[in-house]
C-alpha positions as a Markdown table, in Angstrom:
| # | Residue | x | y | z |
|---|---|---|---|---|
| 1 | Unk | 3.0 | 21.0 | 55.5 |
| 2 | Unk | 0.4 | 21.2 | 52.8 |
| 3 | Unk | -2.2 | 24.0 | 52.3 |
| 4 | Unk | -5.4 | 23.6 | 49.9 |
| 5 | Unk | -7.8 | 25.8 | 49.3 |
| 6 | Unk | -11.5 | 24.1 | 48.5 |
| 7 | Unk | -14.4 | 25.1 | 47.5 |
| 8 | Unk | -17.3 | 25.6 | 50.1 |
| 9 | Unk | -18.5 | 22.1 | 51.1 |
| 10 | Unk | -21.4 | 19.8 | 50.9 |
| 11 | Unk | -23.3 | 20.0 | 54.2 |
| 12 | Unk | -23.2 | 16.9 | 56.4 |
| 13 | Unk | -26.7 | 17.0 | 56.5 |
| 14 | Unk | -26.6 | 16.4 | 52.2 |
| 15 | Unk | -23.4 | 14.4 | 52.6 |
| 16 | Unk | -25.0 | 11.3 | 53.8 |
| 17 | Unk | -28.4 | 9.3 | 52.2 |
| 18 | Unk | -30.5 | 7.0 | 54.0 |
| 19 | Unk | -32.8 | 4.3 | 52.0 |
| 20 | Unk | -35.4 | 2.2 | 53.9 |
| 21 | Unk | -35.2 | -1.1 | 51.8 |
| 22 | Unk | -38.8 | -3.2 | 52.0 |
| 23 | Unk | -38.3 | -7.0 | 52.3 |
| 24 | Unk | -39.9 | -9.2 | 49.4 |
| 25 | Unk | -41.6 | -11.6 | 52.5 |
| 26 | Unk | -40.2 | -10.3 | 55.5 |
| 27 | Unk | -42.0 | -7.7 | 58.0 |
| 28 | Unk | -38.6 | -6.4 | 58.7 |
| 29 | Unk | -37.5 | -3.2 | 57.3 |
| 30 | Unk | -34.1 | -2.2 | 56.5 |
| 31 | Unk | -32.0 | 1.1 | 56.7 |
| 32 | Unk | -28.9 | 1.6 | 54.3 |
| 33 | Unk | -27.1 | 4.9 | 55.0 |
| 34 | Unk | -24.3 | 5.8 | 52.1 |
| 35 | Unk | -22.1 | 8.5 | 50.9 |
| 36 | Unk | -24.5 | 10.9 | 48.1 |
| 37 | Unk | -23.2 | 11.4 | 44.7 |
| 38 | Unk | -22.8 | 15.2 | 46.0 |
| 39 | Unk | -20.1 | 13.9 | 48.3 |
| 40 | Unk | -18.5 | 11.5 | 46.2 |
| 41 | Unk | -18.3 | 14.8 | 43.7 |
| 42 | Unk | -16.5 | 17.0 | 46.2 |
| 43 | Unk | -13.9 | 14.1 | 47.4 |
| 44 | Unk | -13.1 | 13.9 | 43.8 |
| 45 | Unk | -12.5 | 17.6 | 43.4 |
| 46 | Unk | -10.7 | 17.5 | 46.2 |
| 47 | Unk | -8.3 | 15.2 | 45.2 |
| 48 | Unk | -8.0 | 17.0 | 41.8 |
| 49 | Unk | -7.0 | 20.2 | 43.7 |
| 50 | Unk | -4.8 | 18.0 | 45.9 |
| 51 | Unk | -2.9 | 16.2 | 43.0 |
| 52 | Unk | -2.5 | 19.9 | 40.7 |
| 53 | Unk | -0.9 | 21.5 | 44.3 |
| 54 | Unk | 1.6 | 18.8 | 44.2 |
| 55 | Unk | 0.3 | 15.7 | 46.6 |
| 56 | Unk | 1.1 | 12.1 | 44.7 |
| 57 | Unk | 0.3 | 10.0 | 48.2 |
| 58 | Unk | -1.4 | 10.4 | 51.5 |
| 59 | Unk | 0.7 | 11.8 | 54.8 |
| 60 | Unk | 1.0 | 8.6 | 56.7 |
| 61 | Unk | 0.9 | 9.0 | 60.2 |
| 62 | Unk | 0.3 | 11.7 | 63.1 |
| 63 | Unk | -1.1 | 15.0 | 61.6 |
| 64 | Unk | -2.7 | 18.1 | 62.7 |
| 65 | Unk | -5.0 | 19.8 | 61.0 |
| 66 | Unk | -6.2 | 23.9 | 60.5 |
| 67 | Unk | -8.9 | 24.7 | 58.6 |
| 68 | Unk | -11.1 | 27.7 | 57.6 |
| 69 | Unk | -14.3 | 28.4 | 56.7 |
| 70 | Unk | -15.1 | 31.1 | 54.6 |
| 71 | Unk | -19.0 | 31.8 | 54.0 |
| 72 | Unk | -20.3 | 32.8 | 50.7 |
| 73 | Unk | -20.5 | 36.6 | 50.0 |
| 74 | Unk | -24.4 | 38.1 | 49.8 |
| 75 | Unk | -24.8 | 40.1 | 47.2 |
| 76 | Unk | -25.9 | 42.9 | 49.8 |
| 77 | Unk | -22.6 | 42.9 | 51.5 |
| 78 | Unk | -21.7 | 46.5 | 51.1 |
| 79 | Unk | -25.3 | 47.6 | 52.4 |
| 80 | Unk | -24.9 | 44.9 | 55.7 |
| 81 | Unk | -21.2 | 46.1 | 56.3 |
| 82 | Unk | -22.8 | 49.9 | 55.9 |
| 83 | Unk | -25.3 | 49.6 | 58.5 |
| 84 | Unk | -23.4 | 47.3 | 60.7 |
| 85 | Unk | -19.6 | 47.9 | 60.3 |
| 86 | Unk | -18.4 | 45.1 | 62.9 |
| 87 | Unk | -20.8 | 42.8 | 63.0 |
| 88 | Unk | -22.1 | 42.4 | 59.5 |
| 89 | Unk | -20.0 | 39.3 | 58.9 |
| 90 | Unk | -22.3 | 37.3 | 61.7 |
| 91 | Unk | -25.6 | 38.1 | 59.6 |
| 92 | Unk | -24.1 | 35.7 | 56.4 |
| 93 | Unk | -25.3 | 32.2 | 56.9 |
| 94 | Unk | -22.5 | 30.1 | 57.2 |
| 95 | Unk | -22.6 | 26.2 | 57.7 |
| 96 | Unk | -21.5 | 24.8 | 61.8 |
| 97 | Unk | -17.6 | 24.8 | 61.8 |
| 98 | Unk | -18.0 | 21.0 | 63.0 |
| 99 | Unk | -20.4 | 20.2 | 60.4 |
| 100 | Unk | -17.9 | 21.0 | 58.3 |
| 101 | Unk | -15.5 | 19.0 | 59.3 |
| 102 | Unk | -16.9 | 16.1 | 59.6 |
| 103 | Unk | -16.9 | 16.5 | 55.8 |
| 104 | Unk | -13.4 | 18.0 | 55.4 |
| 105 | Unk | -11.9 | 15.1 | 56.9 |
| 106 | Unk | -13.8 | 12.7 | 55.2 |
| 107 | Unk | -12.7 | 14.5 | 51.8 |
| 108 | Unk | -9.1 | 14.2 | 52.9 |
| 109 | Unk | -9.3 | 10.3 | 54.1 |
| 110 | Unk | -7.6 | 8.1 | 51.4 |
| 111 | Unk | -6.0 | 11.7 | 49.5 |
| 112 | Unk | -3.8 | 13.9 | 51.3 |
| 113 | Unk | -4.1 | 11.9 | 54.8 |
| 114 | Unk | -4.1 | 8.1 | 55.2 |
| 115 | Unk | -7.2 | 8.2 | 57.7 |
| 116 | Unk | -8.8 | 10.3 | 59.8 |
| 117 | Unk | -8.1 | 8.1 | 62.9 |
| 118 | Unk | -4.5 | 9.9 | 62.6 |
| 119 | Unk | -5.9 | 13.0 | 63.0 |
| 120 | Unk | -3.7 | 14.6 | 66.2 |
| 121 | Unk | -5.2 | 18.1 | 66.8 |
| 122 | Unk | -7.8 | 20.0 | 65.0 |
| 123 | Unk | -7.8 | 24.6 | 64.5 |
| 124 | Unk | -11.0 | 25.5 | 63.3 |
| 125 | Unk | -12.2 | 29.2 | 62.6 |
| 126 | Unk | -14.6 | 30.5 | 60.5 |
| 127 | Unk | -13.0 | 33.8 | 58.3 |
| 128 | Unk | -14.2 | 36.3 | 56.5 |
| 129 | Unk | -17.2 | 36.2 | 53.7 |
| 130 | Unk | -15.6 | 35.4 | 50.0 |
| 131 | Unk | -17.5 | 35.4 | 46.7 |
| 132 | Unk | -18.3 | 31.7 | 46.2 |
| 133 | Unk | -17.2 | 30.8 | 49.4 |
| 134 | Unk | -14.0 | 28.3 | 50.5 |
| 135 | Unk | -12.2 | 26.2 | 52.7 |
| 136 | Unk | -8.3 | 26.6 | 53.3 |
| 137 | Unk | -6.8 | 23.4 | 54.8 |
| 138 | Unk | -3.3 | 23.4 | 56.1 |
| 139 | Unk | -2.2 | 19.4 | 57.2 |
| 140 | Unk | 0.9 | 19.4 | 59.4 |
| 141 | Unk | 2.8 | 16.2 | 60.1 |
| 142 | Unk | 3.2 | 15.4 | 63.4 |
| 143 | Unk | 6.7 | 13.5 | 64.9 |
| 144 | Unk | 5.4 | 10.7 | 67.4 |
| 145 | Unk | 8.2 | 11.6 | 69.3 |
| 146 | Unk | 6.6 | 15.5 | 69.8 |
| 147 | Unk | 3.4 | 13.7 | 70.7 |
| 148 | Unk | 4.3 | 11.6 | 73.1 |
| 149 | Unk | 6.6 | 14.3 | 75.2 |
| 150 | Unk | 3.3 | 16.3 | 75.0 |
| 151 | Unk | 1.1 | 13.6 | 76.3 |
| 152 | Unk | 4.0 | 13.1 | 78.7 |
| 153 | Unk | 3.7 | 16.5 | 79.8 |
| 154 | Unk | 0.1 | 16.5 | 80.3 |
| 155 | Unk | 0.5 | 13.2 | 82.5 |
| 156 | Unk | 2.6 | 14.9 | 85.0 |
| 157 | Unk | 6.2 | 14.2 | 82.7 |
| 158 | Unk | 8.3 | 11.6 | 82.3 |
């Protein structure tokens, strides 16, 4: 098991560029969707943070992952929590948990996973406000053999 904390990530909707490229003759026009320098900037960071907590190669294999999401502290937190002592927490703007990890994952591919296609079972919660903001990722290896007896469960046993 491996746990990372990261800093707050890029949005999905800044994670991804699109460029309309003009033919020289044609009437055709063509869309090219890639990764922003933004992105390739937090996968990097990410794998920094990865390598100093220890990881040398990706988890082959089955894994599950847990993640959350802590929104950036306002700076008129104390004043929010004062006039609304439960639910202050939902008034901080916080990114969609599944925008997020679209971008997680992605950050993860090729670093501390081998590819998100082994991706078995996905926690995702959204936690309290910090200053800066962050994401703690925990990444669980799964046995094959666990899997299957639970898919054989689900399917009526074996």
């Amino acid at each position: 098991m491996i746990t990372l904390t990261l800093p707050y990530p890029v949005s999905a909707n800044r994670y991804w560029q699109t460029r309309v490229i003009k033919p020289k003759g044609g009437k055709f026009h063509q869309a090219m969707t890639y990764v922003s320098a933004e992105a390739k900037a937090f996968k990097e960071h990410v794998q920094k943070l990865a390598m100093s907590a220890g990881v040398r190669a990706p988890i082959t294999g089955r894994v599950a992952i847990a993640y959350t999401l802590h929104p950036h502290c306002p700076q008129d937190a104390h004043r929010r929590a004062k006039r609304d002592p439960v639910g202050w927490e939902d008034t901080v703007q916080c990114m969609d948990l599944d925008n997020a990890q679209k971008v997680l994952l992605d950050s993860l591919k090729g670093v501390v996973i081998e590819d998100d296609k082994w991706v078995r079972k996905i926690s995702a919660e959204r936690g309290t406000p910090v200053d800066g903001g962050k994401l703690v990722v925990t990444i669980t290896p799964l046995a094959p053999a666990m899997a299957e007896q639970q898919q054989g469960d689900l399917l009526g046993g074996h």
